[in-house]
PDB file of N, CA, C and O in Angstrom:
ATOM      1  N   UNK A   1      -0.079  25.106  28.072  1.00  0.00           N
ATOM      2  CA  UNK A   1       1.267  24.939  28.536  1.00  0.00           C
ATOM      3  C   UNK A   1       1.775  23.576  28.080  1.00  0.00           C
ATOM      4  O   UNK A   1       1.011  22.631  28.276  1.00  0.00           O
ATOM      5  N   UNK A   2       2.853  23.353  27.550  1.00  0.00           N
ATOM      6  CA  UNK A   2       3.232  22.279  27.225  1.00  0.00           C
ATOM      7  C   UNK A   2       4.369  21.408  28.766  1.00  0.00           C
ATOM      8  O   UNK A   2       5.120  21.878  29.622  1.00  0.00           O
ATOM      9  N   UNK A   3       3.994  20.270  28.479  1.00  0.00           N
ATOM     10  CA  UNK A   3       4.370  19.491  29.745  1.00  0.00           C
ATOM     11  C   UNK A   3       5.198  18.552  29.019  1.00  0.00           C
ATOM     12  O   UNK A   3       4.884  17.491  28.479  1.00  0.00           O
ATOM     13  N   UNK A   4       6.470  19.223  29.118  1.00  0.00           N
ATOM     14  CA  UNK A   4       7.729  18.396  28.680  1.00  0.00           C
ATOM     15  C   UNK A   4       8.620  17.710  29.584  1.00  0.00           C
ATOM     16  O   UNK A   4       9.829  17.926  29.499  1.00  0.00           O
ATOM     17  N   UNK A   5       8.061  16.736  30.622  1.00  0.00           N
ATOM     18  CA  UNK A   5       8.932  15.916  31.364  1.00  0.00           C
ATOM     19  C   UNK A   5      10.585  15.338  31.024  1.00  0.00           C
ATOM     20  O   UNK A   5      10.825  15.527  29.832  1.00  0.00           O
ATOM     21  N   UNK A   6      11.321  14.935  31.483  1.00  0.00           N
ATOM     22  CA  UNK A   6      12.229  14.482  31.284  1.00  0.00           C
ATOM     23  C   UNK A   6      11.575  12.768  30.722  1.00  0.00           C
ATOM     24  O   UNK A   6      11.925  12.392  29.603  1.00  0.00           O
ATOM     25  N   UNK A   7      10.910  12.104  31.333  1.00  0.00           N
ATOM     26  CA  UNK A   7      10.796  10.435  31.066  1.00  0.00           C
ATOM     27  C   UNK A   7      10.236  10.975  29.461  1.00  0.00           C
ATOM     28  O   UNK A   7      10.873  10.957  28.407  1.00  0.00           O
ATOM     29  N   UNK A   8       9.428  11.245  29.603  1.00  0.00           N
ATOM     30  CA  UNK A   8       8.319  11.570  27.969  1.00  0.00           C
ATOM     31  C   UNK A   8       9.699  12.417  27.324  1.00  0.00           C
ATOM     32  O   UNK A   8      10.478  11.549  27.717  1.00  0.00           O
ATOM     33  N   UNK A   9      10.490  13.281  26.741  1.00  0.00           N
ATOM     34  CA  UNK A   9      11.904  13.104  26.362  1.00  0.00           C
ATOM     35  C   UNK A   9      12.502  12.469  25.956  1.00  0.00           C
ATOM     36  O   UNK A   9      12.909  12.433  24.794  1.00  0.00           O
ATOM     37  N   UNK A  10      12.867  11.318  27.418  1.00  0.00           N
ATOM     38  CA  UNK A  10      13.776  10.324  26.537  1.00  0.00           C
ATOM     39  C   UNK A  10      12.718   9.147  26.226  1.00  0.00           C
ATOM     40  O   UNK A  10      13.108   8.137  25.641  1.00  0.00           O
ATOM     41  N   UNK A  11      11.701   9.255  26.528  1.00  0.00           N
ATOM     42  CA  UNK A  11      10.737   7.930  25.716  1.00  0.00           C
ATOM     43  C   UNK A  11      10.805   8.256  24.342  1.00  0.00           C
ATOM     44  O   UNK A  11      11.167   7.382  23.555  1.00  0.00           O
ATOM     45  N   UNK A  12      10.534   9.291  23.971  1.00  0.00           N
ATOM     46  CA  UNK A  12      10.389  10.479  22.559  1.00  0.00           C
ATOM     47  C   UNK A  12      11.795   9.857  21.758  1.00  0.00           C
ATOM     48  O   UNK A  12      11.802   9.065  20.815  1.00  0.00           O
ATOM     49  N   UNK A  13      12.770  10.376  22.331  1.00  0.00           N
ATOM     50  CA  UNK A  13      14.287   9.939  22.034  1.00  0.00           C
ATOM     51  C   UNK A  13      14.270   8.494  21.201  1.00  0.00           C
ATOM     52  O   UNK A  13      14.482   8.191  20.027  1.00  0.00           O
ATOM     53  N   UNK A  14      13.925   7.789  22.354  1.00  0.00           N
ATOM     54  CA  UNK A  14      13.959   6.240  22.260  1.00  0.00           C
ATOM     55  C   UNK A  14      12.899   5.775  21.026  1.00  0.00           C
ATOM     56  O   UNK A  14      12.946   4.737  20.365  1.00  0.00           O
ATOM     57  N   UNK A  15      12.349   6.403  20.975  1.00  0.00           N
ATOM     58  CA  UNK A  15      11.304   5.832  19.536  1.00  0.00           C
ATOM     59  C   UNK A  15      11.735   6.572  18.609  1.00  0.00           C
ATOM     60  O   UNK A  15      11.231   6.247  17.535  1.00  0.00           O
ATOM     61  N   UNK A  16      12.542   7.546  18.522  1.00  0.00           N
ATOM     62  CA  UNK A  16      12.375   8.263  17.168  1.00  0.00           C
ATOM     63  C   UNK A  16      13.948   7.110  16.957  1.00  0.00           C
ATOM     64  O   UNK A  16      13.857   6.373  15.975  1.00  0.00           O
ATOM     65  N   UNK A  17      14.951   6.996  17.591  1.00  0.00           N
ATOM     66  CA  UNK A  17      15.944   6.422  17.411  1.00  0.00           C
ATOM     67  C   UNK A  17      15.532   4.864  16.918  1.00  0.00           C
ATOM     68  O   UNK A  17      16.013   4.376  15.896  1.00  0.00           O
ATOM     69  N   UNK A  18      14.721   4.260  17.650  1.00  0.00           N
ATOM     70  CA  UNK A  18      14.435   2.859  17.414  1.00  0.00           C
ATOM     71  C   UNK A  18      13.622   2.889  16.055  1.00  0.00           C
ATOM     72  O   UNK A  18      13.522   1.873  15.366  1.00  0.00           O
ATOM     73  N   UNK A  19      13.252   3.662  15.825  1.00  0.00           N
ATOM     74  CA  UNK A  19      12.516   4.007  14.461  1.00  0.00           C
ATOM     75  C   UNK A  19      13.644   3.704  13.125  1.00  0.00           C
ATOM     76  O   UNK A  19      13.630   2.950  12.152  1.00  0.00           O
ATOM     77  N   UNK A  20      14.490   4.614  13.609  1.00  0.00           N
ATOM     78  CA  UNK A  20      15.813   5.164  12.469  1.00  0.00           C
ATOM     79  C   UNK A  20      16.579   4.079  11.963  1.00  0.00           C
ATOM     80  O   UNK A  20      17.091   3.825  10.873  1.00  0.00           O
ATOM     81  N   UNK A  21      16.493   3.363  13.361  1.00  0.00           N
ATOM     82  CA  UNK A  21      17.084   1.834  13.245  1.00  0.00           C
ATOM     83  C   UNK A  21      16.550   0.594  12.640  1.00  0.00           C
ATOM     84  O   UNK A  21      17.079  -0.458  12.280  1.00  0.00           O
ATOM     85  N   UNK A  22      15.218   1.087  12.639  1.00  0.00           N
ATOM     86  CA  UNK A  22      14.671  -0.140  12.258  1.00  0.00           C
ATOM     87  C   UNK A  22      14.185   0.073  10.144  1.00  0.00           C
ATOM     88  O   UNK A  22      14.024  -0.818   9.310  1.00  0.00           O
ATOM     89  N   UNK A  23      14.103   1.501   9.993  1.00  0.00           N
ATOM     90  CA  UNK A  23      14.211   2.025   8.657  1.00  0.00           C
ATOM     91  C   UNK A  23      15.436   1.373   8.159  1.00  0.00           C
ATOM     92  O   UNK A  23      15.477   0.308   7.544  1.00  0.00           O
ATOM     93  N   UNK A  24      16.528   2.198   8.522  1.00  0.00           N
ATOM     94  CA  UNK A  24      17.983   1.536   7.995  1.00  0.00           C
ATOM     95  C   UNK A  24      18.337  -0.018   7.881  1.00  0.00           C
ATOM     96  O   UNK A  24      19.215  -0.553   7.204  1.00  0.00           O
ATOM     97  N   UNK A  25      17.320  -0.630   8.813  1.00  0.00           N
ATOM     98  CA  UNK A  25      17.756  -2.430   8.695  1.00  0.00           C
ATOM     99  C   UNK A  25      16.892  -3.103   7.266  1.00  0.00           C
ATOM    100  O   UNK A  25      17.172  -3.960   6.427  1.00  0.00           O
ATOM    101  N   UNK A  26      15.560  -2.085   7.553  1.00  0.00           N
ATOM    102  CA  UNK A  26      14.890  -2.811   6.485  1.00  0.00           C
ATOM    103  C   UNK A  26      15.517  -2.454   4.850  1.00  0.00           C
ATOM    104  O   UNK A  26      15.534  -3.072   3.785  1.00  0.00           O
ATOM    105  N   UNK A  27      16.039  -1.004   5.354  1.00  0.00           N
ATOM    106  CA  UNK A  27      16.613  -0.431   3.789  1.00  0.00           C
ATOM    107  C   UNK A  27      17.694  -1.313   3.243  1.00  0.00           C
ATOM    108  O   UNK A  27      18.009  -1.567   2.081  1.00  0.00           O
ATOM    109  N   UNK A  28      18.118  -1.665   4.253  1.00  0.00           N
ATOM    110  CA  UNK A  28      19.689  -2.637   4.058  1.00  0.00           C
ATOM    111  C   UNK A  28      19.441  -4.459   2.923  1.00  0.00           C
ATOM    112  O   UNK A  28      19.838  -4.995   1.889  1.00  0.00           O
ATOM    113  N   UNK A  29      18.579  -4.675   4.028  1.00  0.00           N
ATOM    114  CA  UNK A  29      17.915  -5.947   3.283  1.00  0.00           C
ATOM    115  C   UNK A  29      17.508  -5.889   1.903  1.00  0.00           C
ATOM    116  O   UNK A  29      17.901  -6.646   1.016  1.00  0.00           O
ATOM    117  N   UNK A  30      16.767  -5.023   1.796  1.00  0.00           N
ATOM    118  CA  UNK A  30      16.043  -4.635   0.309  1.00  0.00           C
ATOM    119  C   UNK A  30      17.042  -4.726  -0.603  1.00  0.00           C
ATOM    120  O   UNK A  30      17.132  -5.535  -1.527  1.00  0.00           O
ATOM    121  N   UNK A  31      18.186  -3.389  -0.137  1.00  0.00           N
ATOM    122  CA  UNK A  31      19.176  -3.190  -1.444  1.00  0.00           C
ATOM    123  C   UNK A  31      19.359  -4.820  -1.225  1.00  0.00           C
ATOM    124  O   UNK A  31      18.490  -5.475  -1.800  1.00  0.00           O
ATOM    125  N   UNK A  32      20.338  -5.582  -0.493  1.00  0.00           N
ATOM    126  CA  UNK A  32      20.971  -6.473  -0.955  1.00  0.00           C
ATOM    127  C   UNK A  32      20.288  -7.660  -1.674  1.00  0.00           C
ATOM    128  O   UNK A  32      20.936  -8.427  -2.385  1.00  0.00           O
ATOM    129  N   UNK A  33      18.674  -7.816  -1.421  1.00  0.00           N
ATOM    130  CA  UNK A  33      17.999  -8.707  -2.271  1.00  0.00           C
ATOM    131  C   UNK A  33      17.790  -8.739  -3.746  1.00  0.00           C
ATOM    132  O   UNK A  33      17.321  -7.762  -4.332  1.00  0.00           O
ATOM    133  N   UNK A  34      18.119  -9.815  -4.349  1.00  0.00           N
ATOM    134  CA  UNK A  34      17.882  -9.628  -5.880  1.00  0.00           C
ATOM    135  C   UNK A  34      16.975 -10.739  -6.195  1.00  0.00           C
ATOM    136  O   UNK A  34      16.555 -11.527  -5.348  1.00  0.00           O
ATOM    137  N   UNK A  35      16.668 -10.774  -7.533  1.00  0.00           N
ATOM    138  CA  UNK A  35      15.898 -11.414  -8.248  1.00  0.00           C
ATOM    139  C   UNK A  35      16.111 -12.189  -8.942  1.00  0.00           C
ATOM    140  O   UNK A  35      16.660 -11.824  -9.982  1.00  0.00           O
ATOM    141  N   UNK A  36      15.800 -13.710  -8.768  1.00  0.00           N
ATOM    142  CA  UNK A  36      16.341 -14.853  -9.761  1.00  0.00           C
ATOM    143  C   UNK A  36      16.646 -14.625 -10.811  1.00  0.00           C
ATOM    144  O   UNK A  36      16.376 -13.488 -11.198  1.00  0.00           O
ATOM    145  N   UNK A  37      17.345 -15.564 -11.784  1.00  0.00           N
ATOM    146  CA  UNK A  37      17.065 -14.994 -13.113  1.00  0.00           C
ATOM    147  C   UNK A  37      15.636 -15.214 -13.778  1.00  0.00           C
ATOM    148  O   UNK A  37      15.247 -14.675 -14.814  1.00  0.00           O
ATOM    149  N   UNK A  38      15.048 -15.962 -13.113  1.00  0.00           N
ATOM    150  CA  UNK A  38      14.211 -16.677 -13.950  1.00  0.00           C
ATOM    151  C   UNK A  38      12.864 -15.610 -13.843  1.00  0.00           C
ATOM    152  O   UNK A  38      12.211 -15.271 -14.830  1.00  0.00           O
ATOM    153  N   UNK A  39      12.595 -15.167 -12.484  1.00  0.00           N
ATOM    154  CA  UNK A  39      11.784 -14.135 -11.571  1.00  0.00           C
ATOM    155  C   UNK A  39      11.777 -13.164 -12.757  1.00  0.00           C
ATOM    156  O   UNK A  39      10.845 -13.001 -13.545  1.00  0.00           O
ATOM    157  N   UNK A  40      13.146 -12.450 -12.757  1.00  0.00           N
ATOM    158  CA  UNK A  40      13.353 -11.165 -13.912  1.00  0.00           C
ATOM    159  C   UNK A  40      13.563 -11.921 -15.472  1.00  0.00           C
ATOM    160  O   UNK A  40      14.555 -11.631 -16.141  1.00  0.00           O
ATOM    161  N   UNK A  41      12.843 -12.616 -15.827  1.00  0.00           N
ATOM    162  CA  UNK A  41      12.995 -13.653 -17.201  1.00  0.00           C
ATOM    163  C   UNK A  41      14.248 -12.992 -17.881  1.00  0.00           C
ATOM    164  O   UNK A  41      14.193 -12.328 -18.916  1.00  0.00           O
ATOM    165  N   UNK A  42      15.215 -13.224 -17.265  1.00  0.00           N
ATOM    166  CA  UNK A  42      16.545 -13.262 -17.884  1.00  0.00           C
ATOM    167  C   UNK A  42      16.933 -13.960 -19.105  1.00  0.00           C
ATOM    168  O   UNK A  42      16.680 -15.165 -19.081  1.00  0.00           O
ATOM    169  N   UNK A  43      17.512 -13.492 -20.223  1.00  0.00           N
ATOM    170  CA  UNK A  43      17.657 -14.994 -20.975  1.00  0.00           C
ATOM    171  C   UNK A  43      19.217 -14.250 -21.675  1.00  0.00           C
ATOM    172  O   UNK A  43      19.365 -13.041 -21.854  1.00  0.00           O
ATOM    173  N   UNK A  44      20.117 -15.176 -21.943  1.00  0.00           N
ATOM    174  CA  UNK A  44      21.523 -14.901 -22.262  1.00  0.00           C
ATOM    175  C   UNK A  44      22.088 -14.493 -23.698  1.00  0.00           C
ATOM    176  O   UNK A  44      23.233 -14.609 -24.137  1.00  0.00           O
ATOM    177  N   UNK A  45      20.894 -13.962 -24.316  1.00  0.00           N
ATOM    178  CA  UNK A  45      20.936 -13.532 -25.376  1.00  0.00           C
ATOM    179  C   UNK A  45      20.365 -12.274 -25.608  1.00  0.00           C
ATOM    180  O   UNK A  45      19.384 -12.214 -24.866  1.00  0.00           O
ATOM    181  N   UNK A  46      20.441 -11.513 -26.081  1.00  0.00           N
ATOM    182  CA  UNK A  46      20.110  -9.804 -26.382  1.00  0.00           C
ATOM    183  C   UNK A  46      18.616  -9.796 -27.058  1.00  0.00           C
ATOM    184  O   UNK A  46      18.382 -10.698 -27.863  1.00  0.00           O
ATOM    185  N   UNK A  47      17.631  -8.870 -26.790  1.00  0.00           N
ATOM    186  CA  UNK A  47      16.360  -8.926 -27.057  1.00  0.00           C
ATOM    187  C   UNK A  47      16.487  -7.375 -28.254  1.00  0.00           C
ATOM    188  O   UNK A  47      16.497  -6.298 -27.657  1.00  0.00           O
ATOM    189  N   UNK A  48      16.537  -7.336 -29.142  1.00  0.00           N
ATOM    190  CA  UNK A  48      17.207  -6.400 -30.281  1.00  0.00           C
ATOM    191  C   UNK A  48      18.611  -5.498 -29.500  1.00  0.00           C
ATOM    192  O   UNK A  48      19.535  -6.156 -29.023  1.00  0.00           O
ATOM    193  N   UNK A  49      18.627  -3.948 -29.447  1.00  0.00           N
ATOM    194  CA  UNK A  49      19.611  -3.717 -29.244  1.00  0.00           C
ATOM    195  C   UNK A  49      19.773  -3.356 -27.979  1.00  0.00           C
ATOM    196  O   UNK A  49      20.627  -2.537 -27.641  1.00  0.00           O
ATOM    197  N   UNK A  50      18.945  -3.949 -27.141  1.00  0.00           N
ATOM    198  CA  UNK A  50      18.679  -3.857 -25.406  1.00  0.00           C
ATOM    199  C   UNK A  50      19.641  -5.272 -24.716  1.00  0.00           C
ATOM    200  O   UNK A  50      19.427  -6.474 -24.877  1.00  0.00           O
ATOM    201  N   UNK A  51      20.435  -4.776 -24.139  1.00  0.00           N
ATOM    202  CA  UNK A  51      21.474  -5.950 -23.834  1.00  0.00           C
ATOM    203  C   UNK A  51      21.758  -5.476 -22.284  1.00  0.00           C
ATOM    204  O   UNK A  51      21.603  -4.392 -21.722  1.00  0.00           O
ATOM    205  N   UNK A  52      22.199  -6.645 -21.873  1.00  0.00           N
ATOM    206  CA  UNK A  52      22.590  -6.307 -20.271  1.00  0.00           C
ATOM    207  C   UNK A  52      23.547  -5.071 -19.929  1.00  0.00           C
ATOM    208  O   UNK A  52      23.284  -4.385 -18.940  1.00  0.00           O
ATOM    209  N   UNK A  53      24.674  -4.772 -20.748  1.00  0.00           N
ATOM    210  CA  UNK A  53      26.340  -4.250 -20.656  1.00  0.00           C
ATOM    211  C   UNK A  53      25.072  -2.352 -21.208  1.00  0.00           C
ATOM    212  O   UNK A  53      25.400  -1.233 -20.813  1.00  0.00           O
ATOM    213  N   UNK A  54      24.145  -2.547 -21.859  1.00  0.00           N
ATOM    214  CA  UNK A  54      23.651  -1.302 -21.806  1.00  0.00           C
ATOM    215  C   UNK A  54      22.726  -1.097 -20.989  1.00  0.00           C
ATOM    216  O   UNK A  54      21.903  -0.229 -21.279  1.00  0.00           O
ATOM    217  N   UNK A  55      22.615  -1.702 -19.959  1.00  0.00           N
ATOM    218  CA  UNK A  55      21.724  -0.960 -19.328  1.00  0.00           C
ATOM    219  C   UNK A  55      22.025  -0.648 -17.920  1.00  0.00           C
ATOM    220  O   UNK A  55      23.071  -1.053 -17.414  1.00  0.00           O
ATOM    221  N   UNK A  56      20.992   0.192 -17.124  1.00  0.00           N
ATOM    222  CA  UNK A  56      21.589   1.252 -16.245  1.00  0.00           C
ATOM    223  C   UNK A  56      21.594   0.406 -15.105  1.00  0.00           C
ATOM    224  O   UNK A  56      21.800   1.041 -14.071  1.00  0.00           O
ATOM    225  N   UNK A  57      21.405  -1.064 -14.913  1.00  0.00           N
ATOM    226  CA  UNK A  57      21.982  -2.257 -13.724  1.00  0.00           C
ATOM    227  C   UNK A  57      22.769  -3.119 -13.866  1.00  0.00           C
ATOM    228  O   UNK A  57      22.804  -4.209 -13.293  1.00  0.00           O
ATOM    229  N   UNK A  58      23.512  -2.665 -14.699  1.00  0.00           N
ATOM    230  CA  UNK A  58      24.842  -3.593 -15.242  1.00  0.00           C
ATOM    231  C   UNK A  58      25.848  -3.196 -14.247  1.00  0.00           C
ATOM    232  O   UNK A  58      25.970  -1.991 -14.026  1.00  0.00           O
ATOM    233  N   UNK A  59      26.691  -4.155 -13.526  1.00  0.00           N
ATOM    234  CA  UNK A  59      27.963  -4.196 -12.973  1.00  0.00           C
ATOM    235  C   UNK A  59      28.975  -4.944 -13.376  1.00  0.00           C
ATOM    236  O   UNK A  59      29.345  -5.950 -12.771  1.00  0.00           O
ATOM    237  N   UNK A  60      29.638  -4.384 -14.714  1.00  0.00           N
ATOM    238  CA  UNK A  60      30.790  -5.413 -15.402  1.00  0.00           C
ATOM    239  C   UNK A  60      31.763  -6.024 -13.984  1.00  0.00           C
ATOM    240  O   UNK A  60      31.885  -5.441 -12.906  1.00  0.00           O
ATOM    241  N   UNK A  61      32.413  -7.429 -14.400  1.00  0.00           N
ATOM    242  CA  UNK A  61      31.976  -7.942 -15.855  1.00  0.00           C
ATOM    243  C   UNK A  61      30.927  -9.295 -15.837  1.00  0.00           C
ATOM    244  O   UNK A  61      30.968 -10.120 -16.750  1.00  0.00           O
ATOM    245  N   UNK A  62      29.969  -9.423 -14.668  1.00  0.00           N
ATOM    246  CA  UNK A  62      29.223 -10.494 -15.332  1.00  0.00           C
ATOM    247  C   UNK A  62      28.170 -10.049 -13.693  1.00  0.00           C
ATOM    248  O   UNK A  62      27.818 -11.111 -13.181  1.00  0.00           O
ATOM    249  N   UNK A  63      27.773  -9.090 -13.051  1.00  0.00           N
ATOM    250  CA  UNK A  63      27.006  -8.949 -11.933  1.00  0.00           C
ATOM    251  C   UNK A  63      25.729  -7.816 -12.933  1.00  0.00           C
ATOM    252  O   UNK A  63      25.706  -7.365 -14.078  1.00  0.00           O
ATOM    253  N   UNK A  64      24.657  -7.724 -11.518  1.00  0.00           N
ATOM    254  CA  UNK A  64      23.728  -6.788 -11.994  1.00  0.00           C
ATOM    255  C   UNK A  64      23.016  -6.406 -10.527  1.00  0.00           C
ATOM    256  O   UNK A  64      22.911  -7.094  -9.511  1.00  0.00           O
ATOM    257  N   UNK A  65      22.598  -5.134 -10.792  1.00  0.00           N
ATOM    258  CA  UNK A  65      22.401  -4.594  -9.361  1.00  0.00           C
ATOM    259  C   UNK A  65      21.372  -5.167  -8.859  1.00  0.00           C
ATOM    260  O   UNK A  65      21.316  -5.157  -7.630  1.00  0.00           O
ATOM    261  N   UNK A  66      19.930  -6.027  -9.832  1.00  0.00           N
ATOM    262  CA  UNK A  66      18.795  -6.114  -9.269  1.00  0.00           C
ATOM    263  C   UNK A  66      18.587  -7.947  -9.533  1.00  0.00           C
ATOM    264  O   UNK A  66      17.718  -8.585  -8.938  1.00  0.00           O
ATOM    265  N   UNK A  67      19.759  -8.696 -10.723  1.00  0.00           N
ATOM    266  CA  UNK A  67      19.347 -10.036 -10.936  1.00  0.00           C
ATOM    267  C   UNK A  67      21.082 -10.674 -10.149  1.00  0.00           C
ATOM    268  O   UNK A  67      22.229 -10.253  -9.998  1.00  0.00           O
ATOM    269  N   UNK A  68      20.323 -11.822  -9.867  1.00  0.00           N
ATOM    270  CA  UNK A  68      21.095 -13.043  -9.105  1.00  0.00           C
ATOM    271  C   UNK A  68      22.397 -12.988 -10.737  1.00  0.00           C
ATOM    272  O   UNK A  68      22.142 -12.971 -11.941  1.00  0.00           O
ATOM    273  N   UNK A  69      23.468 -12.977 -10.138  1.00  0.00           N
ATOM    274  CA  UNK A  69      24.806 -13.168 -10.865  1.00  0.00           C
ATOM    275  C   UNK A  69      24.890 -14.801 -11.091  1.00  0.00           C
ATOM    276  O   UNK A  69      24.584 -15.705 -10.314  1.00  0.00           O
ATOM    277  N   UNK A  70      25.479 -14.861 -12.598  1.00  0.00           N
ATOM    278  CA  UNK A  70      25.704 -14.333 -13.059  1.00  0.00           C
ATOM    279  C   UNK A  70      25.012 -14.173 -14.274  1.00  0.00           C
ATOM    280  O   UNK A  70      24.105 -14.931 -14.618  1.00  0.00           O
ATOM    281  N   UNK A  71      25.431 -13.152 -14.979  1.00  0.00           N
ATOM    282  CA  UNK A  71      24.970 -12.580 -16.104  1.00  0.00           C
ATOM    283  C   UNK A  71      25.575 -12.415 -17.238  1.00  0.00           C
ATOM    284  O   UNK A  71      26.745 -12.032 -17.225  1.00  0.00           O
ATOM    285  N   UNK A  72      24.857 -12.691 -18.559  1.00  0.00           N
ATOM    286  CA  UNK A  72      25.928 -12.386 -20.017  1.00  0.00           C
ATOM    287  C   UNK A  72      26.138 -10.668 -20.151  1.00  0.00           C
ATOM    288  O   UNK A  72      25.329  -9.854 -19.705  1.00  0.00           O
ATOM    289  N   UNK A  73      27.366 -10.336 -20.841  1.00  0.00           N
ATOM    290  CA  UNK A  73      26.942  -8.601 -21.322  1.00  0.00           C
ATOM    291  C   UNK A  73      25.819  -8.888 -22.207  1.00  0.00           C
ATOM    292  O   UNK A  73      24.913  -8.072 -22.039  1.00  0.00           O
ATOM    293  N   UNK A  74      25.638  -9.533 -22.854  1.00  0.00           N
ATOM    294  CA  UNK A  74      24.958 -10.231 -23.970  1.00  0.00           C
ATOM    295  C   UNK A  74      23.845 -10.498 -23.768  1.00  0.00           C
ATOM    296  O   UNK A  74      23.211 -10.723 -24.799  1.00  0.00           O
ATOM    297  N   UNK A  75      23.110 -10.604 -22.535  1.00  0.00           N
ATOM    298  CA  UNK A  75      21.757 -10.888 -22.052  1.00  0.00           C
ATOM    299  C   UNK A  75      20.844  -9.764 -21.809  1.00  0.00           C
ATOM    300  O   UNK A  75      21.179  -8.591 -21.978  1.00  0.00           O
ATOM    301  N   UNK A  76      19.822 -10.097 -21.457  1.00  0.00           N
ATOM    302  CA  UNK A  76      18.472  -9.247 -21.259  1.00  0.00           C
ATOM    303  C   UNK A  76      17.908  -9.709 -20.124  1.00  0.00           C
ATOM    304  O   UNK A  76      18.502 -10.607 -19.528  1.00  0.00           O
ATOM    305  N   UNK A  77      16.740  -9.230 -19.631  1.00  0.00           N
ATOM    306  CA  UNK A  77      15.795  -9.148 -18.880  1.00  0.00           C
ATOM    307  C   UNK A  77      14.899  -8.620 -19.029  1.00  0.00           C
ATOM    308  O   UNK A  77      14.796  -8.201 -20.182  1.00  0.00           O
ATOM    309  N   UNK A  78      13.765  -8.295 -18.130  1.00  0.00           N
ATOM    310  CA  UNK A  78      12.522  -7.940 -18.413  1.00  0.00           C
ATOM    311  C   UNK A  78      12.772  -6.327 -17.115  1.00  0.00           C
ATOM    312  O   UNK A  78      12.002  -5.371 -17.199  1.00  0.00           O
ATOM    313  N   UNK A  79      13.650  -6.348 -16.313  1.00  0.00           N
ATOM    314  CA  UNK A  79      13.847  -5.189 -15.768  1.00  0.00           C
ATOM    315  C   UNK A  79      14.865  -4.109 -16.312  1.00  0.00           C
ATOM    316  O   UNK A  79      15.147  -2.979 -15.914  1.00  0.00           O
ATOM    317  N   UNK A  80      15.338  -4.920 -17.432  1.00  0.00           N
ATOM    318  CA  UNK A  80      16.169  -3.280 -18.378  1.00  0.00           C
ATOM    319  C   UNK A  80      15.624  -2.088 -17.976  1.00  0.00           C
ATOM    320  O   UNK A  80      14.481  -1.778 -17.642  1.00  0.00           O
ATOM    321  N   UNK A  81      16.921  -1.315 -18.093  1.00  0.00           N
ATOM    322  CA  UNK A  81      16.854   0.326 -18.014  1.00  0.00           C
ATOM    323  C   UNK A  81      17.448   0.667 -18.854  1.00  0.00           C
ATOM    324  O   UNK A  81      18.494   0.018 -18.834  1.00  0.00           O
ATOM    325  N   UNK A  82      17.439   1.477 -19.818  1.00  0.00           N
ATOM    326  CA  UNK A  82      18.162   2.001 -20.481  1.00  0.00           C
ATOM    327  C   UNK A  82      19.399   3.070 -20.028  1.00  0.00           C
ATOM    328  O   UNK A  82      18.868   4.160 -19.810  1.00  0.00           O
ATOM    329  N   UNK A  83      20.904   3.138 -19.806  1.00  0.00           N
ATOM    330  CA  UNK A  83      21.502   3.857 -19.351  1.00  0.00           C
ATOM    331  C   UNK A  83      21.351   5.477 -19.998  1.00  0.00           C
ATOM    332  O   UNK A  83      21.431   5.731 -21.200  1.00  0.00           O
ATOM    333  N   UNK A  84      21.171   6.252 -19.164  1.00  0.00           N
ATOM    334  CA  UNK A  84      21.535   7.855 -19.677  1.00  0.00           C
ATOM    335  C   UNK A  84      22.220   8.950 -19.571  1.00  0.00           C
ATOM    336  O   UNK A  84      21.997   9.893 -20.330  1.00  0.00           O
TER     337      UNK A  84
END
């Protein structure tokens, strides 16, 4: 027989919620942290035809989703993606 009290319920409640909350805070932090330039060896010049403005963490006209702003279109890193 299962023994589903009301307190054990909302204790149940209360952790799955405090859970959800505490996922979403840490998820939050993460996205907004980035990476020096120096961390992601950034350098302001293009490494052959791999350049900042092509790749898939570029946010014209001088941000990037994963390195500390700012950035050349013209630059590289070591976390390039290639856009597709």
């Amino acid at each position: 027989m299962l023994d589903l009290s009301r307190r054990r319920l909302l204790r149940g409640a209360a952790l799955f919620t405090g859970g959800g909350l505490l996922i979403a805070a840490t998820s939050a932090g993460a996205a907004q942290a980035k990476l020096t330039q120096t961390a992601a060896n950034y350098q302001p010049t293009p490494k052959g035809s791999t350049r900042c403005n092509n790749c898939n963490q570029w946010l014209a006209p001088t941000d990037c989703k994963t390195v500390q702003s700012p950035v050349s279109a013209t630059g590289w890193c070591s976390l390039y993606a290639a856009k597709w």
